[in-house]
Z-matrix of the N, CA and C atoms (Angstrom, degrees):
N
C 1 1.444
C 2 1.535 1 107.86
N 3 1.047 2 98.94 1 132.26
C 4 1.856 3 102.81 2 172.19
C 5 1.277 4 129.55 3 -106.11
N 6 1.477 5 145.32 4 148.33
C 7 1.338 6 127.70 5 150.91
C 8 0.992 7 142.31 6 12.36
N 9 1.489 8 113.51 7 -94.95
C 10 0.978 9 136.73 8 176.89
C 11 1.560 10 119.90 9 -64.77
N 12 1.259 11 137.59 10 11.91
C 13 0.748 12 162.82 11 98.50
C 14 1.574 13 118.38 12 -8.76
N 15 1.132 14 104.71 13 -82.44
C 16 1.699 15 110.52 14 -175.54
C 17 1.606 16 105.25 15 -64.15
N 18 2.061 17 109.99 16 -35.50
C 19 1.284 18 78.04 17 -173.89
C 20 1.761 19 137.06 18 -100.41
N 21 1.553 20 81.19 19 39.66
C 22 1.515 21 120.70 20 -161.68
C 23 1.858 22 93.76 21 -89.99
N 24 1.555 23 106.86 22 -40.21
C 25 1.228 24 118.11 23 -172.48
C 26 2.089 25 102.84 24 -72.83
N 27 1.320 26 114.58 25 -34.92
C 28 0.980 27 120.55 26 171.03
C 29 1.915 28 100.26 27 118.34
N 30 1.319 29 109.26 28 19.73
C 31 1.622 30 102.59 29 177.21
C 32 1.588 31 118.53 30 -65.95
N 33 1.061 32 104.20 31 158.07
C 34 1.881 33 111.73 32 153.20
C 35 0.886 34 125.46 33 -54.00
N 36 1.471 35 125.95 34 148.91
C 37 2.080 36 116.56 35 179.61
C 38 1.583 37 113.29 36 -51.89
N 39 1.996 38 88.75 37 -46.36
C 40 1.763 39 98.17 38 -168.74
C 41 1.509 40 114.76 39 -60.34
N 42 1.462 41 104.46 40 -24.29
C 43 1.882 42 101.88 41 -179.26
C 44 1.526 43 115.55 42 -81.60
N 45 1.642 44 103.05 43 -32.14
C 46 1.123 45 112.43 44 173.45
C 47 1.701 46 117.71 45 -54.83
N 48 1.359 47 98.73 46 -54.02
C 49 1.917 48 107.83 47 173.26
C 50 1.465 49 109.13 48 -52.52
N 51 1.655 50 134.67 49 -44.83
C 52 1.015 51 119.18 50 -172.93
C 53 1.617 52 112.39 51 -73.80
N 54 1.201 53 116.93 52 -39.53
C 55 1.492 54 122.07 53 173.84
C 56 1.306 55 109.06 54 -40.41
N 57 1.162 56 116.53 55 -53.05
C 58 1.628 57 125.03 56 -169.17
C 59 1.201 58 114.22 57 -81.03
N 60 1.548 59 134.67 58 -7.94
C 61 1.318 60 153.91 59 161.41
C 62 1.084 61 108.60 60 -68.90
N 63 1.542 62 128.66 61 -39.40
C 64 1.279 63 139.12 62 -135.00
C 65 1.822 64 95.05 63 -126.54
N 66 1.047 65 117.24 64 -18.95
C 67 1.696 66 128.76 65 163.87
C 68 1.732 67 108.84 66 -85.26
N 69 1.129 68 104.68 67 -29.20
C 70 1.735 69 107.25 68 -168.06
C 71 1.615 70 103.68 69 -83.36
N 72 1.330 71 121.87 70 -26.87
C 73 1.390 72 140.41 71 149.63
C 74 1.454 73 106.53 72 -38.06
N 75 1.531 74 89.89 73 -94.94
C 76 1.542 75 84.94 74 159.85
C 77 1.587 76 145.02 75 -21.98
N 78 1.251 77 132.91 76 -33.89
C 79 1.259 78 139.94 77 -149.90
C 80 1.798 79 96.41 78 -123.06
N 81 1.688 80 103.91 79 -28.57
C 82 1.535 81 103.97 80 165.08
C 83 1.902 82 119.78 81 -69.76
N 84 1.222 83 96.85 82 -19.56
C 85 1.091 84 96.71 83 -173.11
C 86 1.480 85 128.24 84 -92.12
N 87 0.999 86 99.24 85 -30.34
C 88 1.473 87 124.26 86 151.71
C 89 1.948 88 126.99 87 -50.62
N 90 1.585 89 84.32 88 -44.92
C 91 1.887 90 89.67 89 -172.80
C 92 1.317 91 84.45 90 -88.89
N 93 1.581 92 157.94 91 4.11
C 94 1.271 93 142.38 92 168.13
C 95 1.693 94 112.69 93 -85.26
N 96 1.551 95 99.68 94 -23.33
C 97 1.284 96 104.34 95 -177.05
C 98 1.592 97 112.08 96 -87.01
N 99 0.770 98 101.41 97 -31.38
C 100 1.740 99 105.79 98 -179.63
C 101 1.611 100 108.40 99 -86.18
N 102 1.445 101 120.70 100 -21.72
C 103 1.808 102 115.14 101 156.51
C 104 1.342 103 108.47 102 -64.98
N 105 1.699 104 112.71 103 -29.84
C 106 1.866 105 93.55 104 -173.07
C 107 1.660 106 102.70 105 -85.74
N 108 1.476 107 123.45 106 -25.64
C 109 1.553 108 112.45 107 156.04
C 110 0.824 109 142.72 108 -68.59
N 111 1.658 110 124.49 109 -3.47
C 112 1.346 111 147.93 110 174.03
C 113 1.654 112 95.82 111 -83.51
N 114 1.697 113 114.74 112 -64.04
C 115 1.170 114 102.07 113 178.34
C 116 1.393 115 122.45 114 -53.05
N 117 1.141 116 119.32 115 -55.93
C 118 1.348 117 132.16 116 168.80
C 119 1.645 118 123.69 117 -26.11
N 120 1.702 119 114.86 118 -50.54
C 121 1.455 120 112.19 119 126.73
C 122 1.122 121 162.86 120 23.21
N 123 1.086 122 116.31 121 -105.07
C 124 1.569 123 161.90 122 120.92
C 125 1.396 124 113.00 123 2.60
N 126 1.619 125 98.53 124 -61.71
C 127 1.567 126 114.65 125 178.72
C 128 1.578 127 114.15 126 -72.01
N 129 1.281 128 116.16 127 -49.56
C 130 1.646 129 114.47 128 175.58
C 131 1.610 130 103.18 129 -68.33
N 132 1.525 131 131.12 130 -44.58
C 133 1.053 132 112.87 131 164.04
C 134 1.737 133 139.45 132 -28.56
N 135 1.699 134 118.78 133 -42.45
C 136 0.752 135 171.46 134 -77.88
C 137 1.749 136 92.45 135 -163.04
N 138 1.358 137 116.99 136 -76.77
C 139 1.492 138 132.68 137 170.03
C 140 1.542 139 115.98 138 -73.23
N 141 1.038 140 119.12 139 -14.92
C 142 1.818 141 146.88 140 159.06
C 143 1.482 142 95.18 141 -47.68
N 144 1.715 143 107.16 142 -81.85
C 145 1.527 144 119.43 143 -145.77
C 146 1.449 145 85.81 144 -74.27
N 147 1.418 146 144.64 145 -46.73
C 148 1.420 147 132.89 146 -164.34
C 149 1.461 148 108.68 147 -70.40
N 150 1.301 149 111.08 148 -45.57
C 151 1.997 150 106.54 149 170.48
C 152 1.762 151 103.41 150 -45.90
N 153 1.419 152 117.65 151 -55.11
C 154 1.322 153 109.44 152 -173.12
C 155 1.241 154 109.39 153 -61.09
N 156 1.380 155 138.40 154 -17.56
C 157 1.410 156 118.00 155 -157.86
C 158 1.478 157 88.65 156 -98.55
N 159 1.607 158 111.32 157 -31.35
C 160 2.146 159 102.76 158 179.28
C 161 0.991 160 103.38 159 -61.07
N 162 1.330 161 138.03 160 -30.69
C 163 1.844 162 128.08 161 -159.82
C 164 1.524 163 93.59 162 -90.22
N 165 1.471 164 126.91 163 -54.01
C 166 1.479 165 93.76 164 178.89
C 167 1.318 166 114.69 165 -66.37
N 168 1.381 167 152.35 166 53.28
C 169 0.730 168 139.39 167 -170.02
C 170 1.787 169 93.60 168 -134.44
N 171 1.385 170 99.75 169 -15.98
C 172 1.664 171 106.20 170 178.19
C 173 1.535 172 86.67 171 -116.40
N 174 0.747 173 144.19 172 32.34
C 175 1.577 174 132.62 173 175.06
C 176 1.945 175 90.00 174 -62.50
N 177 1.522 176 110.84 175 -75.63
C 178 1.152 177 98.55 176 -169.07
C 179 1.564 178 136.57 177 -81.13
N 180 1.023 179 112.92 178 23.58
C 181 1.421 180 148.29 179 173.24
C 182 1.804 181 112.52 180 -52.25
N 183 0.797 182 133.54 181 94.29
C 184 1.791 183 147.40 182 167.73
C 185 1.211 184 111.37 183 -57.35
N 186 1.606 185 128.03 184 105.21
C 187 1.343 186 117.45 185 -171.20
C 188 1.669 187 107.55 186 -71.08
N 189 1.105 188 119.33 187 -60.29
C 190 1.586 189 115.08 188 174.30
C 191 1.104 190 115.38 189 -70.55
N 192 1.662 191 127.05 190 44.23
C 193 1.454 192 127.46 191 149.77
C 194 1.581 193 89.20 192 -114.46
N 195 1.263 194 131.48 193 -50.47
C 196 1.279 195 148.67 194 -163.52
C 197 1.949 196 91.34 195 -51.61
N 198 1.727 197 106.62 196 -61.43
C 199 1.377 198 126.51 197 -178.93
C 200 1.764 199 117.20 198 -28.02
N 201 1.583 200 91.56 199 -75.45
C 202 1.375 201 116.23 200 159.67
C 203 1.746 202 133.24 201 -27.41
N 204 1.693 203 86.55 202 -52.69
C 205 2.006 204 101.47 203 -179.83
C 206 1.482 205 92.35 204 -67.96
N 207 1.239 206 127.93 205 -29.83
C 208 1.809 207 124.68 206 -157.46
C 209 1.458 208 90.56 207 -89.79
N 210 1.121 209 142.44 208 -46.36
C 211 1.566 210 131.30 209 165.58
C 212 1.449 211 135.02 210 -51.27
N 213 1.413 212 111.01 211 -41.56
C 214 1.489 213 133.85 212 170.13
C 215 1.524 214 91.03 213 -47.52
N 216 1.555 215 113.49 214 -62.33
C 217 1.190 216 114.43 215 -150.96
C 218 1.523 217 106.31 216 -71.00
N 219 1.382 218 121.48 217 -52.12
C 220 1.536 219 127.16 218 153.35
C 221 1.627 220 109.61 219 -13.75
N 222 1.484 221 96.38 220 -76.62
C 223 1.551 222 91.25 221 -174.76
C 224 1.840 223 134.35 222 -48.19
N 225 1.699 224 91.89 223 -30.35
C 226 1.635 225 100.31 224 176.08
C 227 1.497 226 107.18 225 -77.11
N 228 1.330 227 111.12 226 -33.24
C 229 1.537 228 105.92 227 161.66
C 230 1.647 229 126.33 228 -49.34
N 231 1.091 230 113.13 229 -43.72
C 232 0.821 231 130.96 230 -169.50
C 233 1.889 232 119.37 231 -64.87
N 234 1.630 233 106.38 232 -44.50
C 235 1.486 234 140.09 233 -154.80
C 236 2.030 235 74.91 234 -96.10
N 237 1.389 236 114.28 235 -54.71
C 238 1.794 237 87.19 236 178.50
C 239 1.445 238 120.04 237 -48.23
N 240 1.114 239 113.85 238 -39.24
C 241 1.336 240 126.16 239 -145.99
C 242 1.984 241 101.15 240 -79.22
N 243 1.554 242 99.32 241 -45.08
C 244 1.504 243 100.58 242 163.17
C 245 2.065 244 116.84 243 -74.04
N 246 1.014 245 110.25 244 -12.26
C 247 1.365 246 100.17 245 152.21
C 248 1.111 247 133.28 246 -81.09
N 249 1.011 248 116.40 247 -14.07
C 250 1.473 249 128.23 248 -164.25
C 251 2.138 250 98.97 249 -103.92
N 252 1.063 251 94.67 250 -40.76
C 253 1.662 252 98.13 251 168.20
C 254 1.558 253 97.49 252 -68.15
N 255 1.143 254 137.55 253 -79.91
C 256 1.137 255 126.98 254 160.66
C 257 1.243 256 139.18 255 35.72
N 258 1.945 257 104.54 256 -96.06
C 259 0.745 258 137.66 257 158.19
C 260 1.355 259 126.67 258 -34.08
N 261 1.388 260 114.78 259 -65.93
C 262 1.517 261 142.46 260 144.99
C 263 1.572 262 118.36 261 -9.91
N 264 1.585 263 100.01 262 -49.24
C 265 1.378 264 115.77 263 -152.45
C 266 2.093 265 81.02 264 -81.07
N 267 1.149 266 100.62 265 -72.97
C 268 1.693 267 116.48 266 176.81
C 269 1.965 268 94.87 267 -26.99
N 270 0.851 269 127.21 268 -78.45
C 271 1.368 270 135.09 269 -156.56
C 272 1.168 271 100.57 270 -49.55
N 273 1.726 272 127.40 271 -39.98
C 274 1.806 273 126.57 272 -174.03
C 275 1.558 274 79.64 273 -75.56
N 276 1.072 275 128.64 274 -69.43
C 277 1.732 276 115.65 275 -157.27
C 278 0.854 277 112.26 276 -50.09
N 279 1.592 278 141.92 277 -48.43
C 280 1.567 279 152.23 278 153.99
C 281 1.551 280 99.01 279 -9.23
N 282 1.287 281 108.01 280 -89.51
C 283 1.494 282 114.48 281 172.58
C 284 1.027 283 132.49 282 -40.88
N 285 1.492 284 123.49 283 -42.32
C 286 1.402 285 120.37 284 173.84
C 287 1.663 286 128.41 285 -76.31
N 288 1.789 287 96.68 286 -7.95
C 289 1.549 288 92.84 287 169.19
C 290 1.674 289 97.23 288 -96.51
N 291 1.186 290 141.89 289 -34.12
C 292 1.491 291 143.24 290 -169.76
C 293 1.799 292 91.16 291 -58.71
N 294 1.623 293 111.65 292 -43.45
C 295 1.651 294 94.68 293 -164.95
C 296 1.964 295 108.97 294 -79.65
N 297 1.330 296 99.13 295 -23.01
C 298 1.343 297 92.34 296 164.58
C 299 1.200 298 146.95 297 -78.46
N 300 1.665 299 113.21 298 -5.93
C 301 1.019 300 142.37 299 173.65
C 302 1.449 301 113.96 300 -83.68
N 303 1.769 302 125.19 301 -28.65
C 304 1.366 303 113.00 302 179.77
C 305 1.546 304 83.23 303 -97.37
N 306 0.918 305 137.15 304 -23.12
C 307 1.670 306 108.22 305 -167.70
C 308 1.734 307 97.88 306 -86.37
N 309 1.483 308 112.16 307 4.06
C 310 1.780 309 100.98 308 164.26
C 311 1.436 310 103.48 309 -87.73
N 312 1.044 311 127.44 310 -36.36
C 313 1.809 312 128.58 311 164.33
C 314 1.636 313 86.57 312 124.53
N 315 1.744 314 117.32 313 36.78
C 316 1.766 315 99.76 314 147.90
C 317 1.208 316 135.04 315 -65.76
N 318 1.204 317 114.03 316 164.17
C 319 1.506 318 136.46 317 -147.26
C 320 1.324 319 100.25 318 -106.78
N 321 1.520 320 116.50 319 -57.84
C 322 1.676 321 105.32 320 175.92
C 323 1.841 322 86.38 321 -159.64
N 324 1.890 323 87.43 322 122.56
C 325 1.197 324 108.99 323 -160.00
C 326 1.512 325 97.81 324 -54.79
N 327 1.336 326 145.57 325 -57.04
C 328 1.539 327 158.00 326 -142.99
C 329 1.652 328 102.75 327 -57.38
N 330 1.764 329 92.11 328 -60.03
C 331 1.505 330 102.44 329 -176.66
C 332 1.506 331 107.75 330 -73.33
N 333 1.497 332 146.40 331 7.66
C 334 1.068 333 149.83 332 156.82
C 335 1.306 334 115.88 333 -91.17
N 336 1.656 335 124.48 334 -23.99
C 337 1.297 336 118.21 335 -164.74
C 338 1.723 337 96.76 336 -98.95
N 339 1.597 338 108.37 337 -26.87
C 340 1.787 339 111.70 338 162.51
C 341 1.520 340 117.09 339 -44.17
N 342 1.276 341 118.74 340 -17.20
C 343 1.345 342 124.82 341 -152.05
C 344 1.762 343 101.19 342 -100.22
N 345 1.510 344 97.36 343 -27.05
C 346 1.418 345 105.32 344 172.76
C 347 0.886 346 146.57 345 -69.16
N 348 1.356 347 153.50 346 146.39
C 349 1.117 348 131.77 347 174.25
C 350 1.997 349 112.39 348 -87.87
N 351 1.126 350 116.17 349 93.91
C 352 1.500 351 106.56 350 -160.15
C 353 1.465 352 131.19 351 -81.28
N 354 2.003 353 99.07 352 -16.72
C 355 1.665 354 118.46 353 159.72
C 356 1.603 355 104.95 354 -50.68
N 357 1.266 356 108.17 355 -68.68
C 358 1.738 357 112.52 356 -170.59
C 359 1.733 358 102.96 357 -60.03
N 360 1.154 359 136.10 358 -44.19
C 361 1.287 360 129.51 359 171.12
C 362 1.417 361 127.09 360 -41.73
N 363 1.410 362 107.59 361 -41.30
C 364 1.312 363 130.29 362 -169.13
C 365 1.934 364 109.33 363 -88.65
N 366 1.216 365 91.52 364 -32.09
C 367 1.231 366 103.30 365 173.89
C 368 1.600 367 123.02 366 -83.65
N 369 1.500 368 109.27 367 -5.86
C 370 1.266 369 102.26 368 -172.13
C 371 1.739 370 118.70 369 -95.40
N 372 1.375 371 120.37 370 -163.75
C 373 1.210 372 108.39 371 -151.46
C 374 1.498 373 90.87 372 -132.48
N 375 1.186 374 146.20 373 -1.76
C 376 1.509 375 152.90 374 165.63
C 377 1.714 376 92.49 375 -136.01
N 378 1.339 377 105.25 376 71.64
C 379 1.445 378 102.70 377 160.78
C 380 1.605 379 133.94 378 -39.98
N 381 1.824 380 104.35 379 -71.37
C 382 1.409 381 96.75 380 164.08
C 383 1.128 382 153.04 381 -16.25
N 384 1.927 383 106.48 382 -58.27
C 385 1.214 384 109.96 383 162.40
C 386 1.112 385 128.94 384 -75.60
N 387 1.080 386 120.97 385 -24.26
C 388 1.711 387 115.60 386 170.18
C 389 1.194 388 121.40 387 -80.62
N 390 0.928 389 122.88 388 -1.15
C 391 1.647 390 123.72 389 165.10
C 392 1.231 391 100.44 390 -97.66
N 393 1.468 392 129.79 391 -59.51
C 394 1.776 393 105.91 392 159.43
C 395 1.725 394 132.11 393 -24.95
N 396 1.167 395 89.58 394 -41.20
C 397 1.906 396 100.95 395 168.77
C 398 1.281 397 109.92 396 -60.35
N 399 1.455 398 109.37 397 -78.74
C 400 1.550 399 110.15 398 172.06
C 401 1.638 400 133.08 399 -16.57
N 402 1.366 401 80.56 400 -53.18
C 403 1.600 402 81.97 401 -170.55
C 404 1.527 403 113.25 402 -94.11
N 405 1.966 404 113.34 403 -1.59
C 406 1.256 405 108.60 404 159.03
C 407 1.409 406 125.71 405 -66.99
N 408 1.553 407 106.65 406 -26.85
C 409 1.586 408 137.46 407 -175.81
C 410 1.940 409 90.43 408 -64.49
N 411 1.169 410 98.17 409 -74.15
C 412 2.097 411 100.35 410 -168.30
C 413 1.578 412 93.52 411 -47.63
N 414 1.444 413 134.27 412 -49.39
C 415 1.052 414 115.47 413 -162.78
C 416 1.597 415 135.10 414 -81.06
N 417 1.825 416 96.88 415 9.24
C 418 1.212 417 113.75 416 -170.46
C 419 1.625 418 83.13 417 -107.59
N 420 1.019 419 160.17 418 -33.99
C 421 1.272 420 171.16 419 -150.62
C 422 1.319 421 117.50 420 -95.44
N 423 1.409 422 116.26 421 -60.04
C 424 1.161 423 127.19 422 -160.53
C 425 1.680 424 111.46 423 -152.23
N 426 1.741 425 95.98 424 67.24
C 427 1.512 426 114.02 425 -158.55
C 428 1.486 427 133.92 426 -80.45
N 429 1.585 428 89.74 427 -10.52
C 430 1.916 429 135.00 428 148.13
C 431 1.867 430 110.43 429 -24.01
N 432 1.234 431 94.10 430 -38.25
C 433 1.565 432 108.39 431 -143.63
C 434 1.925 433 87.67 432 -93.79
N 435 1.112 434 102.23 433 -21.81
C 436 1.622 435 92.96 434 -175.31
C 437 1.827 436 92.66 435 -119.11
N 438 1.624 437 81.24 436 160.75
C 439 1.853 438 92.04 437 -178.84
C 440 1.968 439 92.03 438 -77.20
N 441 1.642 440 86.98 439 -171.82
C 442 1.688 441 85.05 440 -171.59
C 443 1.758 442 93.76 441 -111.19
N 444 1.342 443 102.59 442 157.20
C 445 1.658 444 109.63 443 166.75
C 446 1.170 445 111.11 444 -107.04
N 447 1.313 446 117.90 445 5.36
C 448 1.584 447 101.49 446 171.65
C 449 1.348 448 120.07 447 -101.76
N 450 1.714 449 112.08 448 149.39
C 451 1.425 450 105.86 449 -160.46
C 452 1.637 451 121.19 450 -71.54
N 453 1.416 452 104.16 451 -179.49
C 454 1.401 453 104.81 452 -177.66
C 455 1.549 454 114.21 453 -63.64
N 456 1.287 455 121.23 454 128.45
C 457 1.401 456 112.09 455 144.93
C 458 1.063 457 143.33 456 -83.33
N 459 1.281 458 118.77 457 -22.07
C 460 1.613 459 107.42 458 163.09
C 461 1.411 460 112.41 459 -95.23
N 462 1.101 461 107.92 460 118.96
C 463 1.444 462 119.39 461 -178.89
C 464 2.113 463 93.87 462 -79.36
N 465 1.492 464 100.15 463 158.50
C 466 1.572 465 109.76 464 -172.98
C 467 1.860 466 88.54 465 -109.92
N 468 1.529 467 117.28 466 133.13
C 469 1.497 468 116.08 467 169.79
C 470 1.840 469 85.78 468 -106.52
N 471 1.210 470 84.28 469 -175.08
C 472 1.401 471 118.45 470 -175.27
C 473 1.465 472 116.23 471 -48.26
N 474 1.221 473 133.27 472 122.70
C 475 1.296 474 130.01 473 178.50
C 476 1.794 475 128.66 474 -91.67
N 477 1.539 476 114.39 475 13.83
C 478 1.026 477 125.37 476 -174.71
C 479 1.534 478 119.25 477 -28.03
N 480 1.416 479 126.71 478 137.55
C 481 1.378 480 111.69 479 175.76
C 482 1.236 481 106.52 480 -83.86
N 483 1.574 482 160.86 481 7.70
C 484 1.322 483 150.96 482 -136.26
C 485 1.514 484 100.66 483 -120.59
N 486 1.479 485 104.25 484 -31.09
C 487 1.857 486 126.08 485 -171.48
C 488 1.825 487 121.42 486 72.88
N 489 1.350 488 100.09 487 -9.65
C 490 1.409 489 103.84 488 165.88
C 491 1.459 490 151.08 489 -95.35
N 492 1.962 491 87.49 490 -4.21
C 493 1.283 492 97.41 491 157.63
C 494 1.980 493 122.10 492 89.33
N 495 1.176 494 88.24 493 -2.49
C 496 1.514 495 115.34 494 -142.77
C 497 1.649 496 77.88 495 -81.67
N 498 1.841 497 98.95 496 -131.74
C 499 1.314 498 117.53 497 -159.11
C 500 1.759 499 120.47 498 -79.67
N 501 1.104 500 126.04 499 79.64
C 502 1.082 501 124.88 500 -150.27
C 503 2.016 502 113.76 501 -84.66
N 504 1.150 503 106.86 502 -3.70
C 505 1.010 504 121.28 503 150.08
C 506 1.887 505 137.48 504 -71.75
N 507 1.350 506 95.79 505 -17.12
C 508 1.304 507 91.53 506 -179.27
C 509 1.702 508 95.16 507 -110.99
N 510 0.746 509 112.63 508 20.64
C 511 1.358 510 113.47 509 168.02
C 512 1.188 511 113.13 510 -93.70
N 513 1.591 512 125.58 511 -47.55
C 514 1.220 513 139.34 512 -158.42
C 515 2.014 514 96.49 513 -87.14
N 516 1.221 515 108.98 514 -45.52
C 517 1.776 516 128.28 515 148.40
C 518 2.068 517 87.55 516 -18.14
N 519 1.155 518 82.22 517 -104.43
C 520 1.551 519 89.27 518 -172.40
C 521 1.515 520 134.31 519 -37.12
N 522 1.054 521 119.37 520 -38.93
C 523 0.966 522 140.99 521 166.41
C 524 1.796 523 107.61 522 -46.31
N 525 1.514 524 133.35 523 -48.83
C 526 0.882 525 150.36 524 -179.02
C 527 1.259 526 111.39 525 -71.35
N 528 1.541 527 119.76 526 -33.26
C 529 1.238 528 131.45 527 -163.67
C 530 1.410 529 120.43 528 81.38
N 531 1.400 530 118.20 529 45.70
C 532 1.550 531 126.86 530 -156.62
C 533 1.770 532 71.61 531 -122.24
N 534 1.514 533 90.49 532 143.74
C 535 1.909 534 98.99 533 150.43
C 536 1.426 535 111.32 534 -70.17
N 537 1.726 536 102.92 535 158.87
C 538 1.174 537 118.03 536 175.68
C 539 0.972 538 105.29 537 -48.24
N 540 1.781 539 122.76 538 168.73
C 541 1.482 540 115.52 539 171.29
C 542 2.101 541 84.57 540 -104.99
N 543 1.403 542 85.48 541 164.74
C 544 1.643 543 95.31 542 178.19
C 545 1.624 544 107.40 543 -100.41
């Protein structure tokens, strides 16, 4: 809208100025909206040319070679993961015959666990107890291999040097260079 225009219609300057204040509003609001759809644009344009440049980039790409590599790879995923359980599995049994072995009172775990049979151990299905067996079996056999639980019999008495047993305080008195006590 122009000027001369309005004052074609026969308006006032002052009505004329607000009209044209009140259109330029208008016309701002508008050219803000069509920069954010322009940008807006721009941008899918933008996400356009980069999709095209990834797809030719598989243009020559073999899906059932592509298929294949994604299974291989599955499977090696897969083959760690049972080693690693595995492994896992070995390391609790490891431990669980070493902890049953000091609470039987062995002597040196290696040469006790030689004694075992550790396929059938490993293989069995109430572990615990059969390794309790086991090693009731080695220790009835080869009883060397564990310390003993039964108590001392010779008890140790007193080693006094004097041989009489007597006052063992005034020895130790003397010894210090203290007088006897009375």
């Amino acid at each position: 809208m122009k000027t001369d225009f309005l004052k074609g219609l026969g308006l006032e300057q002052d009505a004329i100025d607000k009209i044209m204040a009140e259109n330029g509003k208008d016309i701002a609001a508008e050219k803000a909206k069509t920069t954010k759809v322009e940008g807006e644009r721009d941008n899918y344009k933008s996400q356009l040319e980069t999709a095209m440049e990834s797809l030719e980039k598989f243009k020559d790409v073999d899906p059932t070679t592509m298929q294949g590599e994604i299974d291989n790879l599955k499977q090696q995923l897969k083959d760690k993961d049972d080693e690693y359980a595995a492994k896992e599995a070995d390391r609790i049994f490891s431990d669980t015959i070493k902890e049953a072995i000091k609470t039987a009172g062995g002597r040196n775990e290696k040469a006790v666990m030689a004694m075992l049979d550790m396929n059938a151990l490993k293989e069995s299905k109430n572990q615990s107890e059969d390794i309790k067996k086991a090693l009731e079996t080695v220790k009835e056999s080869d009883a060397y291999l564990f310390g003993s639980d039964e108590p001392f019999k010779n008890p140790v008495g007193a080693t006094g040097g004097s041989g009489t047993g007597g006052d063992n305080f005034s020895a130790i008195r003397a010894a210090m260079g203290l007088p006897a006590e009375k």
